[in-house]
Short mmCIF file of the C-alpha atoms (twelve columns), coordinates in Angstrom:
data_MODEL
# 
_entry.id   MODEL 
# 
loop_
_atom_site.group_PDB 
_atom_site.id 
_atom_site.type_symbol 
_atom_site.label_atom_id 
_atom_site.label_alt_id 
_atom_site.label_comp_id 
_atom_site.label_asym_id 
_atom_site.label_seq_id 
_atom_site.Cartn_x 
_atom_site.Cartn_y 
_atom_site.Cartn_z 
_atom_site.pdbx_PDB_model_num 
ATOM 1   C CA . UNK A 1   0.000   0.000  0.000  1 
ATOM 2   C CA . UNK A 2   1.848   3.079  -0.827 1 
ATOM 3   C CA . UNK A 3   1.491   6.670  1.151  1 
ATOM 4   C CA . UNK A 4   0.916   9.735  -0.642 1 
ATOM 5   C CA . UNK A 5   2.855   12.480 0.936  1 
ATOM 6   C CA . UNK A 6   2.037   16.041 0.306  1 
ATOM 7   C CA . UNK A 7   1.707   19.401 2.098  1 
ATOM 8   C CA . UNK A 8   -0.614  18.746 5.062  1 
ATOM 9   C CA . UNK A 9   -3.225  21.883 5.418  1 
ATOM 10  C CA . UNK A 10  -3.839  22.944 8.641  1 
ATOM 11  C CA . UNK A 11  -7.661  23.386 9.711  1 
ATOM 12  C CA . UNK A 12  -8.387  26.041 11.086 1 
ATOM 13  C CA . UNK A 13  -10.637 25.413 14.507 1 
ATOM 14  C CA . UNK A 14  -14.717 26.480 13.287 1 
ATOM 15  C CA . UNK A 15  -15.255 29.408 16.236 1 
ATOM 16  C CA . UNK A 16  -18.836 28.980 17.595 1 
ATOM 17  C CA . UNK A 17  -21.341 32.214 17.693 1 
ATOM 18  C CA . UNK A 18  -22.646 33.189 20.629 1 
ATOM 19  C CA . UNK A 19  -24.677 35.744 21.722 1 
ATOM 20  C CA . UNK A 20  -25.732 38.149 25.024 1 
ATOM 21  C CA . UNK A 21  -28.163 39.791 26.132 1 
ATOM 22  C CA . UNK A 22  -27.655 43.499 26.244 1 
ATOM 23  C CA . UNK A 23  -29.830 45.792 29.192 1 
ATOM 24  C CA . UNK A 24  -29.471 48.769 30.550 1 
ATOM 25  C CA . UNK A 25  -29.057 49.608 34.464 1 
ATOM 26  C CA . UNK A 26  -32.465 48.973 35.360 1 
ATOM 27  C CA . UNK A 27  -31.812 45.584 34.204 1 
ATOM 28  C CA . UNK A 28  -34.323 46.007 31.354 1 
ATOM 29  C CA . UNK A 29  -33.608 44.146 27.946 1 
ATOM 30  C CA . UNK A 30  -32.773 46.183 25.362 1 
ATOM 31  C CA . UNK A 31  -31.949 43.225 22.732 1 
ATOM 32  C CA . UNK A 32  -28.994 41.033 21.629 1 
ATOM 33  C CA . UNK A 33  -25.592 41.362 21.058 1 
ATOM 34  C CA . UNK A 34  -23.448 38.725 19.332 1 
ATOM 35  C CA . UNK A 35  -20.131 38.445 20.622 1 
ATOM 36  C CA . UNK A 36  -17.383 38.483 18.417 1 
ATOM 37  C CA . UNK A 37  -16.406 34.526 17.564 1 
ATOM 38  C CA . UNK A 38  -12.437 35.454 17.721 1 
ATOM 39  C CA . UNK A 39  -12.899 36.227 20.928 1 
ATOM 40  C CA . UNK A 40  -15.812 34.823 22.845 1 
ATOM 41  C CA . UNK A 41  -16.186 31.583 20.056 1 
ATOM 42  C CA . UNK A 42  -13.347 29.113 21.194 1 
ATOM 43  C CA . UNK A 43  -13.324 25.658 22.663 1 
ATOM 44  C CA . UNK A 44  -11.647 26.382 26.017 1 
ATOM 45  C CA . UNK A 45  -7.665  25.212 25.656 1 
ATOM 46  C CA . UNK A 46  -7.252  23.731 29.379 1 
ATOM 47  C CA . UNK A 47  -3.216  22.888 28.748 1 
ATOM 48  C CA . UNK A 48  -2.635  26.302 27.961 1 
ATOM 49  C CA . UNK A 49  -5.170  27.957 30.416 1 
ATOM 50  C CA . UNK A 50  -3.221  25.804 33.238 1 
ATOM 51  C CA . UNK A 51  0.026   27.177 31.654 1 
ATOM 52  C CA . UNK A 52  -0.361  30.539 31.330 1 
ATOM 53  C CA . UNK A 53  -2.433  30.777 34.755 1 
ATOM 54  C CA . UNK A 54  0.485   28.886 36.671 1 
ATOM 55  C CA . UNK A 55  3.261   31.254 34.954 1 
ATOM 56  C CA . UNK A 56  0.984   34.432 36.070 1 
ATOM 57  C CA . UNK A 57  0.805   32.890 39.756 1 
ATOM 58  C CA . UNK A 58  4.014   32.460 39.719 1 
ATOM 59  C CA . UNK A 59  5.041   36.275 38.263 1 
ATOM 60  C CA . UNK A 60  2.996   37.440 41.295 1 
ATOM 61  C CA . UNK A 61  5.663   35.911 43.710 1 
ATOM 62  C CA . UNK A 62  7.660   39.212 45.454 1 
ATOM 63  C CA . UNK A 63  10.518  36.106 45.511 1 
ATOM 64  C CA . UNK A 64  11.938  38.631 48.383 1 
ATOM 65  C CA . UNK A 65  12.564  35.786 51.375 1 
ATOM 66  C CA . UNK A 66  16.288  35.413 52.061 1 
ATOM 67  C CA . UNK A 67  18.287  33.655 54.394 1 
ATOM 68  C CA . UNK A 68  21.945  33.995 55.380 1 
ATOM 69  C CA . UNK A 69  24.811  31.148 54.814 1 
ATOM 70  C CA . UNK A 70  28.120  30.574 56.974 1 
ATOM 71  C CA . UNK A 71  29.704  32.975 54.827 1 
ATOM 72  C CA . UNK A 72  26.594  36.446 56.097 1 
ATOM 73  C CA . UNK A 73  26.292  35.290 59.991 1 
ATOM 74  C CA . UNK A 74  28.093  37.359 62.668 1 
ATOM 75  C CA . UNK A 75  31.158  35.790 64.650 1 
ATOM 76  C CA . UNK A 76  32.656  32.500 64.270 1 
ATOM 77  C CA . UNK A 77  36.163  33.517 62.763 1 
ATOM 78  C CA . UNK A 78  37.915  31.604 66.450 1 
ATOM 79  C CA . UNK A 79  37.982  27.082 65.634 1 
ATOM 80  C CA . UNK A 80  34.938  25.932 68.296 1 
ATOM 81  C CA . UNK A 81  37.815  23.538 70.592 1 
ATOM 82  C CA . UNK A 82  40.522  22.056 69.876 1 
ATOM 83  C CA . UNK A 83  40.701  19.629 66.727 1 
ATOM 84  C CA . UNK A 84  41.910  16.479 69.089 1 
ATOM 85  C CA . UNK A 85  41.221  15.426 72.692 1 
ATOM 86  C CA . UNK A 86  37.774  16.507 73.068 1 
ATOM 87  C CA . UNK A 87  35.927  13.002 71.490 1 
ATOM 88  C CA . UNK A 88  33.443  15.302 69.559 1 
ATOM 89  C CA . UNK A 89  33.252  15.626 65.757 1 
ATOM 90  C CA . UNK A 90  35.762  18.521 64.421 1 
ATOM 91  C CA . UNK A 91  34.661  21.687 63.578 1 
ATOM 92  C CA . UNK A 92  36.222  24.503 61.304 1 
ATOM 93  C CA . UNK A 93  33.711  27.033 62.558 1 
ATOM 94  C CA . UNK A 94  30.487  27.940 64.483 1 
ATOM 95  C CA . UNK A 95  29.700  29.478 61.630 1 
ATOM 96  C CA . UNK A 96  28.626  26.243 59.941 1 
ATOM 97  C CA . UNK A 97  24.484  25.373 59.666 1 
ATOM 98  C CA . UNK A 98  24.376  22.384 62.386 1 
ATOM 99  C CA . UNK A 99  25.449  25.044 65.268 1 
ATOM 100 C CA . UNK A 100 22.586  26.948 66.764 1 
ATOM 101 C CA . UNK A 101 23.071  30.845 65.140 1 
ATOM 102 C CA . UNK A 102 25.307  29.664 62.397 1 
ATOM 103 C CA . UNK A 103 24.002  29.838 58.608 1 
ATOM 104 C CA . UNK A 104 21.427  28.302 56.774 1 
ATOM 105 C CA . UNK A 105 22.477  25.580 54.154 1 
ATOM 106 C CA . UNK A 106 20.575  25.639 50.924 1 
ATOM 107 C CA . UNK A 107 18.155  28.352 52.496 1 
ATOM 108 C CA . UNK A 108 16.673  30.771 49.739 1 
ATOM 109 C CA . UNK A 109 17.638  33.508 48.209 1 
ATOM 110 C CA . UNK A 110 16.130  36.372 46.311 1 
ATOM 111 C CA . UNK A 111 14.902  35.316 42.904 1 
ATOM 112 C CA . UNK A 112 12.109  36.359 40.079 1 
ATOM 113 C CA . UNK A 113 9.952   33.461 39.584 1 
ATOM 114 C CA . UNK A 114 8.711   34.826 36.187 1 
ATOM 115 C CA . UNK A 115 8.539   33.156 33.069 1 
ATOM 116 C CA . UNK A 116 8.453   33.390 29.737 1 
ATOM 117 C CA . UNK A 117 5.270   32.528 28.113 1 
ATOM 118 C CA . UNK A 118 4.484   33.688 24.519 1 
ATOM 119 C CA . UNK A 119 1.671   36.490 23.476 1 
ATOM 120 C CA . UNK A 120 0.054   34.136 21.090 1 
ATOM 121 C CA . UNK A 121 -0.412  31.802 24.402 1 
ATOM 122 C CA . UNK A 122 -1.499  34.361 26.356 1 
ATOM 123 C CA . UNK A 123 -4.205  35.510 24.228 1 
ATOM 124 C CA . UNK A 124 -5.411  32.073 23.236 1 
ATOM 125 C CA . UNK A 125 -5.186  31.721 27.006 1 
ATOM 126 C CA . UNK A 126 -7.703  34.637 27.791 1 
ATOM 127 C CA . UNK A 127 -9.655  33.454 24.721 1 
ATOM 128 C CA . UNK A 128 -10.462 30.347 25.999 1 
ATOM 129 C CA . UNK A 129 -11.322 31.780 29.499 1 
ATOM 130 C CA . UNK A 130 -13.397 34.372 28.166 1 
ATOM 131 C CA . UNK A 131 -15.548 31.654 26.203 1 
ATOM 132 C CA . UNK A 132 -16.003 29.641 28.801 1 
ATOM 133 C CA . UNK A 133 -17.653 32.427 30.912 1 
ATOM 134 C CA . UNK A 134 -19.832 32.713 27.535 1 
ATOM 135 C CA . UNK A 135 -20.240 28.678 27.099 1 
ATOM 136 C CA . UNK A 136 -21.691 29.059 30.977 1 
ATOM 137 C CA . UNK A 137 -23.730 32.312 29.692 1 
ATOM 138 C CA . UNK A 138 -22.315 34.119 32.681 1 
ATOM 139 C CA . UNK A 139 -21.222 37.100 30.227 1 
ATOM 140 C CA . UNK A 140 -23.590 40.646 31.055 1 
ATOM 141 C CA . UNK A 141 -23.576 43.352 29.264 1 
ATOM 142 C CA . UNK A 142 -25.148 47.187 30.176 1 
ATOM 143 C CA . UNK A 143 -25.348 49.626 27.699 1 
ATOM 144 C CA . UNK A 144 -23.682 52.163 30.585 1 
ATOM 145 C CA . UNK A 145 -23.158 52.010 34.318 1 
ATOM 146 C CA . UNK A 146 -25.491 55.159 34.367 1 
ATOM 147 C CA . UNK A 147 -23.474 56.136 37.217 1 
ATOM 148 C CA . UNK A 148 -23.110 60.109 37.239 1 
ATOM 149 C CA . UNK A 149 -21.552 60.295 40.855 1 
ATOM 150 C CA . UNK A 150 -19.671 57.721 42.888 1 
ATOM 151 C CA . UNK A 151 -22.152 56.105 45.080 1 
ATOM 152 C CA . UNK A 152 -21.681 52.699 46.086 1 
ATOM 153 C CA . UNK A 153 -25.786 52.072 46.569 1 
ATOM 154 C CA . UNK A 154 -25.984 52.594 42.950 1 
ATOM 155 C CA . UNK A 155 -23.488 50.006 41.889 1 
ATOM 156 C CA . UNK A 156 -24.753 47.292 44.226 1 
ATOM 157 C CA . UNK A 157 -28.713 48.224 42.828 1 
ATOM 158 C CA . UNK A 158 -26.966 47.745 39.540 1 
ATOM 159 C CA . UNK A 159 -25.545 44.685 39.982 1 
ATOM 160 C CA . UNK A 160 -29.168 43.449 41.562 1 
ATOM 161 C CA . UNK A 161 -31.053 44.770 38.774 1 
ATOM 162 C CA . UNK A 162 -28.938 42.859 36.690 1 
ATOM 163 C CA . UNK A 163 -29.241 39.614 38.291 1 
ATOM 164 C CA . UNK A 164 -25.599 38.496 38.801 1 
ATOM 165 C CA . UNK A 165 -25.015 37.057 42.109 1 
ATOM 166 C CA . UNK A 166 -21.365 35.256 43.722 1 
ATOM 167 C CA . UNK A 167 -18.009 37.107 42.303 1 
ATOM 168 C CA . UNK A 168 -18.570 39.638 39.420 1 
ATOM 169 C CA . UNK A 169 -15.158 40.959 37.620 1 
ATOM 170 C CA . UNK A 170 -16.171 44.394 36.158 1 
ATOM 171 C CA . UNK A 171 -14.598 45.724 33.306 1 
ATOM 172 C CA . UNK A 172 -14.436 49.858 33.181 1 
ATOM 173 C CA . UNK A 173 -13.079 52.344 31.367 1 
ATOM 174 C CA . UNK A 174 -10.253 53.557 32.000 1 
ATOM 175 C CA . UNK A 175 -11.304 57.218 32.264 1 
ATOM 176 C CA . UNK A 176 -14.508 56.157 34.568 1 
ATOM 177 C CA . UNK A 177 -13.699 56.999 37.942 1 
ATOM 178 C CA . UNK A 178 -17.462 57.492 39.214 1 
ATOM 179 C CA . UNK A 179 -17.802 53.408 38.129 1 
ATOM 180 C CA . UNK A 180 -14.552 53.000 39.629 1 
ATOM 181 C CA . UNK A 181 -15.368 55.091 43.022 1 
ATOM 182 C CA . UNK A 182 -18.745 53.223 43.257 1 
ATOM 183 C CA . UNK A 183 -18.184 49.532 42.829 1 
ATOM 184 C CA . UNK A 184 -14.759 49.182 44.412 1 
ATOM 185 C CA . UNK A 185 -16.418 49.108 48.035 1 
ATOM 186 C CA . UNK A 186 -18.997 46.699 46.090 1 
ATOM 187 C CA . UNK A 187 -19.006 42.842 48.155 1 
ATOM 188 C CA . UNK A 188 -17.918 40.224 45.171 1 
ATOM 189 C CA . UNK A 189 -16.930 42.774 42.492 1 
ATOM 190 C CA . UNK A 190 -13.667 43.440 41.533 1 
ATOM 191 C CA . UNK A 191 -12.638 46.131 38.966 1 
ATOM 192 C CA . UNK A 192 -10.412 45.381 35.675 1 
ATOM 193 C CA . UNK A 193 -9.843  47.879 32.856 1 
ATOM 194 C CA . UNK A 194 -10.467 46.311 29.362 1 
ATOM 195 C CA . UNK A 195 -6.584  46.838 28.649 1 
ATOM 196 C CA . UNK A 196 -5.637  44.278 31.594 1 
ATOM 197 C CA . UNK A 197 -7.926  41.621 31.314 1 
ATOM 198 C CA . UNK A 198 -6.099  37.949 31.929 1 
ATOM 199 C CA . UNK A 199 -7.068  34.807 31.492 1 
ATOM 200 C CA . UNK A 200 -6.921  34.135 36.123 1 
ATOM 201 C CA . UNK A 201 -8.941  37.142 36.825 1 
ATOM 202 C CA . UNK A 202 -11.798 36.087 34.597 1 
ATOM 203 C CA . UNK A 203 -11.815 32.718 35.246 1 
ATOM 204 C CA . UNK A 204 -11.728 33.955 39.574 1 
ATOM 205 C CA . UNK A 205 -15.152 34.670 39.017 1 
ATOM 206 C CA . UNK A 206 -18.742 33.840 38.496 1 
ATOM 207 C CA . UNK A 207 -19.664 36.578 35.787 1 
ATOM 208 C CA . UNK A 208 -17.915 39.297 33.775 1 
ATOM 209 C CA . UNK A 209 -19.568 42.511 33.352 1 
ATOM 210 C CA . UNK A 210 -19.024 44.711 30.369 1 
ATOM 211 C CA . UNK A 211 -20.570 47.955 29.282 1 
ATOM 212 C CA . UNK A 212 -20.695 48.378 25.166 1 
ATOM 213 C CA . UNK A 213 -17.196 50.844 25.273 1 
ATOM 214 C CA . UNK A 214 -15.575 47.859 27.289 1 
ATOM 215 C CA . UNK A 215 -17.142 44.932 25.316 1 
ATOM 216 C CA . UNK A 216 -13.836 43.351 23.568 1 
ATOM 217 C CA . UNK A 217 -13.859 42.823 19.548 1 
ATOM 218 C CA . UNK A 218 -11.500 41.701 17.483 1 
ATOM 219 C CA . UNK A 219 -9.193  43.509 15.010 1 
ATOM 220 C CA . UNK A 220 -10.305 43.232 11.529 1 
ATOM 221 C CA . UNK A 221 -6.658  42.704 10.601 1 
ATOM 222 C CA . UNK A 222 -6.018  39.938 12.976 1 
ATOM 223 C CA . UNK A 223 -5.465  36.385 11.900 1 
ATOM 224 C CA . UNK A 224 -8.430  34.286 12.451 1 
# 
């Protein structure tokens, strides 16, 4: 049986549609919005969400702890007793990690814990976490916040009218510091500009909460 070998085309994955429902702050519907498939239309990548997640865990590390070896501790420059005659074990120094106040062997050190993860993972990464939120239907959208003054009352009646209860990751403006003022004190909510959404923060909670300035949509130049 012979094997014909030839260029193998690469499929691209078929991006499901999906759609939201899109109210305004009294929680009335004003009709609905399809969500861009590039963004909101993937089968959720678990390898790379674990990947990326793990690497952005482990960016968040201060990696500031420290500990000091025979070489940083005070004292010890005199030999403990003499090398014979004593029946003990001899020592070089008091200095050295099995004496009470001497160093620390293999302690840590300061370090960055970062890693290297490409842009074309990270994006698929907060792809895949965004459609899940939208596979679960646990994407709202508001046409505004409606919110002319910071008051907290009015972000927490918003969030009621809207009918999203447990942890709610609201995406702002960046410019919107009434919305900002009001739901930061908010139980559950926790504010994100559009610009730094990530794959952990939206998959930290329940529902995400855009307004239509902060609803993301593809470029029209980007490779599908």
């Amino acid at each position: 049986m012979t094997m014909l070998r030839g260029p193998i085309e690469k499929t691209r994955p078929v991006l499901a549609e999906r759609s939201v429902a899109r109210k305004d702050a009294s929680g009335k519907v004003l009709g609905t919005v399809a969500l861009d498939p590039q963004i909101f239309g993937h089968e959720p990548n678990v390898a790379v969400l674990h990947q990326v997640v793990t690497a952005q865990l482990a960016a968040r590390r201060s990696g500031t702890q420290s500990t000091k070896t025979r070489a940083e501790v005070r004292g010890g420059g005199k030999k403990p007793f003499s090398q014979k005659g004593t029946g003990r074990a001899r020592q070089g120094t008091p200095r050295a990690s099995q004496f009470t106040g001497g160093g620390v062997a293999l302690g840590p050190k300061p370090r960055k814990y970062a890693e290297k993860t490409p842009k074309k993972m990270v994006k698929l990464a907060l792809y895949s976490a965004l459609s899940d939120r939208a596979i679960e239907e646990k994407v709202a959208l508001v046409d505004a916040f409606a919110i002319s003054a910071p008051k907290t009352k009015d972000a927490v009646q918003l969030v009621t009218n809207l009918g999203l209860t447990g942890t709610v990751l609201v995406v702002i403006e960046a410019g919107d510091e009434a919305g900002a003022l009001s739901f930061r004190n908010v139980p559950g909510c926790t504010l994100q500009t559009a610009d730094q959404l990530n794959a952990y923060d939206v998959l930290l909670h329940d529902w995400i909460l855009f307004t239509d300035a902060t609803l993301p949509v593809a470029e029209k130049a980007e490779a599908r």
